[in-house]
C-alpha positions in Angstrom: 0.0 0.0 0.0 1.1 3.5 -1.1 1.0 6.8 1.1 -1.3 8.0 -1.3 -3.6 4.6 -0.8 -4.0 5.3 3.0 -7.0 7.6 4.8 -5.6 10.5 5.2 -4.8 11.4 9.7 -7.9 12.1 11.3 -7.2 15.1 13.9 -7.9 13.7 17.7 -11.3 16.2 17.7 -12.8 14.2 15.3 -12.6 10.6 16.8 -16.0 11.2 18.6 -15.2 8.4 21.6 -12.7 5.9 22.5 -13.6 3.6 19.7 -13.1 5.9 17.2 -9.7 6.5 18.6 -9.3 2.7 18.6 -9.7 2.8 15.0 -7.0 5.2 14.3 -4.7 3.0 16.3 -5.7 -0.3 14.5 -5.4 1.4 11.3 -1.3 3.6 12.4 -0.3 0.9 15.5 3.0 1.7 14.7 2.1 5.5 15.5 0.5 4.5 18.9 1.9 1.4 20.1 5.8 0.7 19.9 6.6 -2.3 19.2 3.1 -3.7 19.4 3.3 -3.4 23.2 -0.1 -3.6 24.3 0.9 -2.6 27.7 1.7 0.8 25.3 -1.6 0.7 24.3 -3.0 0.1 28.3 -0.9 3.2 28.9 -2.3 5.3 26.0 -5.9 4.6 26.9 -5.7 5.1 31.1 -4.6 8.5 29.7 -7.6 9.0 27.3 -10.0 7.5 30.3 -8.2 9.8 33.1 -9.0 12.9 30.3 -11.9 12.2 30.0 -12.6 12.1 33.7 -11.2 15.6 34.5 -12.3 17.3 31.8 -16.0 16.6 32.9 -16.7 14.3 29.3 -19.8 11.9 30.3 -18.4 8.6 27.5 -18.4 5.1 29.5 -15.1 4.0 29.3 -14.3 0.6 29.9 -10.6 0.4 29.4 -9.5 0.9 32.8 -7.4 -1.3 34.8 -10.5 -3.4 36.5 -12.4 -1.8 34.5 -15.6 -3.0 32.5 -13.2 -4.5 30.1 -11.4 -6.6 32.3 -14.7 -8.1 33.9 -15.8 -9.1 30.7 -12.9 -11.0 29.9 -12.5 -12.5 33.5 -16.2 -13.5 33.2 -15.8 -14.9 29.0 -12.5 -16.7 29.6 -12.2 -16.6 33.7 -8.8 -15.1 33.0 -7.2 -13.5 36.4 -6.6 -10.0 35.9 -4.1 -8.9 38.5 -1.7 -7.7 35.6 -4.5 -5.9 33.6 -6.2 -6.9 30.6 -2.6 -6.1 28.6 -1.1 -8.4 30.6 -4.0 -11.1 30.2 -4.2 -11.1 26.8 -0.2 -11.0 26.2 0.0 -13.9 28.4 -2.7 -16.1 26.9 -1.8 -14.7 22.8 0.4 -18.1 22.0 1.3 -17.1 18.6 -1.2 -14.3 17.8 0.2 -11.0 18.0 -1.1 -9.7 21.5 -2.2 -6.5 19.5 -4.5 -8.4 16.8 -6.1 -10.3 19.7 -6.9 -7.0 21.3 -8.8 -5.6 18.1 -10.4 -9.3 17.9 -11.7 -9.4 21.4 -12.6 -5.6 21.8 -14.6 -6.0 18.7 -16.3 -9.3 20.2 -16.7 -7.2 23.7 -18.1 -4.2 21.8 -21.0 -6.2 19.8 -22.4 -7.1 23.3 -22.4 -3.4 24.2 -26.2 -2.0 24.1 -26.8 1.3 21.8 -25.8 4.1 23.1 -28.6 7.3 22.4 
């Protein structure tokens, strides 16, 4: 794929919520996440939730350490999450890249989100 093939950088006012910040990482990982280090990507998103706290933004946010996230996977897969939901998927990715399993299971996680109005 050519630079001219790729969507162009969307400015960080116009990714509406976490997801849509999500989707400019999975689509530029290597401008977000070093070395595919999805304890980066942990990092990266406490900061967006912790943002979004003290700037008064009302957008559920379930990336936190603990956090609605985590429970779902502890309750899907009964993975302990004493390291984080980075550290539980890196531990149990085998030969998938800890990154793609993310985007597979946040995906999954998402579809059993309600609507949000």
């Amino acid at each position: 794929m050519s630079a001219s093939d790729r969507l162009p950088l969307v400015p960080p006012a116009e990714y509406g919520d976490t997801w849509g910040m999500l989707e400019q990482v999975r689509l530029r990982s290597g401008m977000w996440v070093r070395e595919r280090q999805l304890r980066d990507l942990q990092a990266t998103l406490l900061g967006y939730g912790i943002a979004l706290e003290v700037h008064g933004i009302d957008e559920p946010f379930p990336f936190y350490p603990g956090g609605h996230f985590a429970a779902w996977l502890h309750e899907r897969f009964g993975w302990g999450m004493s390291c984080g939901w980075a550290g539980a998927i890196e531990e149990i990715s085998g030969t998938e890249d800890p990154l793609d399993l993310f985007f597979r299971l946040a995906d999954e996680y998402r579809g059993h989100l309600p609507a949000r109005t």
